[in-house]
C-alpha positions in Angstrom: -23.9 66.7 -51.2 -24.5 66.3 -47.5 -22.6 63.4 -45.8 -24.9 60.7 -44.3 -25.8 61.4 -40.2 -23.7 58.9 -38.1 -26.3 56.2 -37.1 -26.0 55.5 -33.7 -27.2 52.3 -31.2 -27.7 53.8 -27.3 -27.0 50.7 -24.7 -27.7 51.8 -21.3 -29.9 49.6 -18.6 -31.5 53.3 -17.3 -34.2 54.8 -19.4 -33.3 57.8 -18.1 -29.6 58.3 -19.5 -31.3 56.2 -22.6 -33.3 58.9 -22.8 -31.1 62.4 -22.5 -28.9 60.6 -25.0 -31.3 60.0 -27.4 -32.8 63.7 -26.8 -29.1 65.4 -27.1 -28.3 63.6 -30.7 -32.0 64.1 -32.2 -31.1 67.6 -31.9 -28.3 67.5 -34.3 -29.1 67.0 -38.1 -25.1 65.2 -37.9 -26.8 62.2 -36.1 -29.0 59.2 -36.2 -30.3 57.8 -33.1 -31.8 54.0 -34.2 -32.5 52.2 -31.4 -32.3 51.7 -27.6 -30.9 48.4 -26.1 -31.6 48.0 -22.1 -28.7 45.2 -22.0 -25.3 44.0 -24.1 -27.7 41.2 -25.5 -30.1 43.4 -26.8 -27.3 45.8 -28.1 -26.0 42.8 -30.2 -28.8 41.5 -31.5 -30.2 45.5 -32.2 -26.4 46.0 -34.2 -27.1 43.0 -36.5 -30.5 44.1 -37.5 -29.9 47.8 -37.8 -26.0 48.5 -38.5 -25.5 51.6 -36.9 -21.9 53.4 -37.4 -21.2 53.4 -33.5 -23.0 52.3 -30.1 -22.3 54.3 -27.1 -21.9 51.4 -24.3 -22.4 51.0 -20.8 -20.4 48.7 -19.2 -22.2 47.3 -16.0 -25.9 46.4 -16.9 -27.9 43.3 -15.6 -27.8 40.0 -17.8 -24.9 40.8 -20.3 -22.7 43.4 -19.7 -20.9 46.0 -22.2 -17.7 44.1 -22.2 -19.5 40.8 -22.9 -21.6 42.6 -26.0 -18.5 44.1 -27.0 -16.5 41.0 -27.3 -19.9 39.1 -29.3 -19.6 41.9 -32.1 -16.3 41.3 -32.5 -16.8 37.3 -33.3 -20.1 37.9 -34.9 -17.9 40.6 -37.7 -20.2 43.6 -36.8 -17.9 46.8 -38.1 -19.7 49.6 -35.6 -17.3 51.3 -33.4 -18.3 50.9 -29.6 -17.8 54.0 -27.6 -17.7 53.0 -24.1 -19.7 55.7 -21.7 -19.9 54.6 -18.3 -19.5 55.8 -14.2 -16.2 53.9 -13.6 -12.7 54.4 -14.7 -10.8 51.7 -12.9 -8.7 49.3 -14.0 -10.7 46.4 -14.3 -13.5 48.4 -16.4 -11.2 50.2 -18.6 -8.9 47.4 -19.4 -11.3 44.6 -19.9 -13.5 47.0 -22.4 -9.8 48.4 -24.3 -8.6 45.1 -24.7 -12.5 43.7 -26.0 -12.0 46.2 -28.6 -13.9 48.8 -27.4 -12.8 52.1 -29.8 -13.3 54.9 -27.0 -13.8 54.9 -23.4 -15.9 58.1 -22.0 -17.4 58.8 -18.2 -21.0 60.0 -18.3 -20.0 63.3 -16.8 -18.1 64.2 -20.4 -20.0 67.4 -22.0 -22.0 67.1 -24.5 -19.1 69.3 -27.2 -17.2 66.6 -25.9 -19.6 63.9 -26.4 -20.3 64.8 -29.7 -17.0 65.3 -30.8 -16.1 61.6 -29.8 -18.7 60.4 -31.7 -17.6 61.6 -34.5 -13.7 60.2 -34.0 -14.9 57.3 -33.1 -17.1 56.9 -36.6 -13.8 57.5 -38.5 -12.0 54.3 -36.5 -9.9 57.0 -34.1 -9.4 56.0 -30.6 -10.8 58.2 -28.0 -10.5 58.7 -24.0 -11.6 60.6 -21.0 -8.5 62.5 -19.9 -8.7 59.7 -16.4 -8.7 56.8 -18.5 -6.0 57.8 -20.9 -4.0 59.1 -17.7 -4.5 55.5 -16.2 -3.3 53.5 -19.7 -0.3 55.9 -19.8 0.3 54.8 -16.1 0.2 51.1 -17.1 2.4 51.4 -19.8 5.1 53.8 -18.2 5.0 51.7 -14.6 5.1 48.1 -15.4 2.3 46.1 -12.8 4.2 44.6 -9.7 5.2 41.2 -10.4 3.8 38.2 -8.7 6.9 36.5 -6.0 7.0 33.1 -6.4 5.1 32.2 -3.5 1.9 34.8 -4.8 2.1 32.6 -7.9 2.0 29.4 -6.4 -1.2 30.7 -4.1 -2.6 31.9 -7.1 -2.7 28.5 -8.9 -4.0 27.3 -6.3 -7.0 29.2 -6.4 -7.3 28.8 -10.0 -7.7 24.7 -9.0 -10.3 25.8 -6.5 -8.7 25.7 -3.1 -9.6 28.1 -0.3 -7.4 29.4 1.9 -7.0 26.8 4.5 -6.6 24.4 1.9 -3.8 26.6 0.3 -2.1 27.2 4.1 -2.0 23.1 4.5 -0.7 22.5 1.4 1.8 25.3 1.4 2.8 24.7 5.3 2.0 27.9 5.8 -0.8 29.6 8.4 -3.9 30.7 6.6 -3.7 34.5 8.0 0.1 34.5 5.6 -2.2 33.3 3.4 -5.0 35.6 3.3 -2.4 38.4 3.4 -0.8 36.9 0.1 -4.1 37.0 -1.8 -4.8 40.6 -0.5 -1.0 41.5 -2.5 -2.6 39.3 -5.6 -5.5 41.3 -5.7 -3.8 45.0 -5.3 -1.1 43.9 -7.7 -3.4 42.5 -10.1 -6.1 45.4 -9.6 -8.9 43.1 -9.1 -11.5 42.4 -5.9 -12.3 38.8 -5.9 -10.6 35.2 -6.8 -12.8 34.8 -10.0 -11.3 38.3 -11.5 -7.7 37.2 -10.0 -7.3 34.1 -12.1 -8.8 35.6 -14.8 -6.8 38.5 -15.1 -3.6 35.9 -14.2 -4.8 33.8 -17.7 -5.5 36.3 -19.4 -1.6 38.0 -19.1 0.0 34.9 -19.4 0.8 34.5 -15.3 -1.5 31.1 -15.7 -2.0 28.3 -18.2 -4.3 25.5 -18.8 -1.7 23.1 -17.7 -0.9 24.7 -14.1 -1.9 22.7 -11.4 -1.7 19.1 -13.5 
């Protein structure tokens, strides 16, 4: 007896990639292609109505984003694996979408063996990776992120409570160039590009709590 084609959901904001995708699994007899979803909203509403076995997930797309849609399947109980297949491997892509409980993370140069392949693992529950992202989770693992100093952790609650630099430079006694400098080291040390992604990465490891700041 044959075994069933892998049913698979496509979320990708560009037609285009929607579309060599779609054309790349119809091909093979081992897949299903069921539906299209332009955004994470429409992924998530698409995998409650259709089940597929895995959805191959971009990550940045307008309106709700892969990591968003990835973290809604999860509380809504849907079972399909999410293969991750996106442009950008750095840290706060990969680790966001991992830790959302994304089962594989792929770039959209991966070949299409190599595509295929991962679908399957990831149909069985098996974790899969682009040779750069598993390269960059060993690195996190083996080299331990730079710790905060005491003073990077006071700045940083700070901004969690909304205060801008000058604000932080008064209140610290401090100029608001040391400042500035201070919240550059956050951001390297953190691997982030903006305050909002700072404190939530900072909550999110433990470096902040609710009651900071009372």
């Amino acid at each position: 007896m044959a075994e069933r084609p892998i049913r698979l959901l496509i979320a990708d904001d560009h037609p285009i990639v929607r579309d060599g995708l779609r054309g790349m699994f119809a091909g093979d007899p081992g897949f299903e292609v069921l539906g299209e979803a332009g955004d994470g909203a429409q992924a998530v509403e698409l995998a409650r109505a259709l089940d597929p076995d895995v959805i191959l997930m971009d990550l940045r797309m307008p309106g709700t984003d892969g990591v968003t849609a990835i973290k809604r399947l999860a509380e809504l109980g849907i079972g399909a694996r999410v293969l991750v297949l996106t442009t950008y491997d750095t840290d706060r892509d990969v680790l966001p979408a991992i830790e959302a409980g994304a089962t594989g993370y792929l770039l959209k140069d991966t070949g299409r063996d190599e595509l295929t392949r991962a679908v399957r693992t990831a149909a069985r529950g098996e974790a899969v990776l682009s040779p750069s992202v598993a390269t960059r989770l060993l690195g996190q693992v083996r080299t331990p992120a730079d710790p905060l100093s005491a003073r990077e952790l006071e700045i940083l609650r700070l901004i969690a409570d909304g205060a801008t630099n000058r604000e932080a430079a008064a209140r610290l006694f401090i100029s608001e160039a040391t400042v500035k400098s201070h919240v550059l080291h956050i951001y390297a040390k953190l691997g982030v590009n903006d305050r909002a992604a700072a404190v939530a990465t900072a909550f999110r490891r433990g470096l902040l709590t609710l009651d900071d700041g009372r």
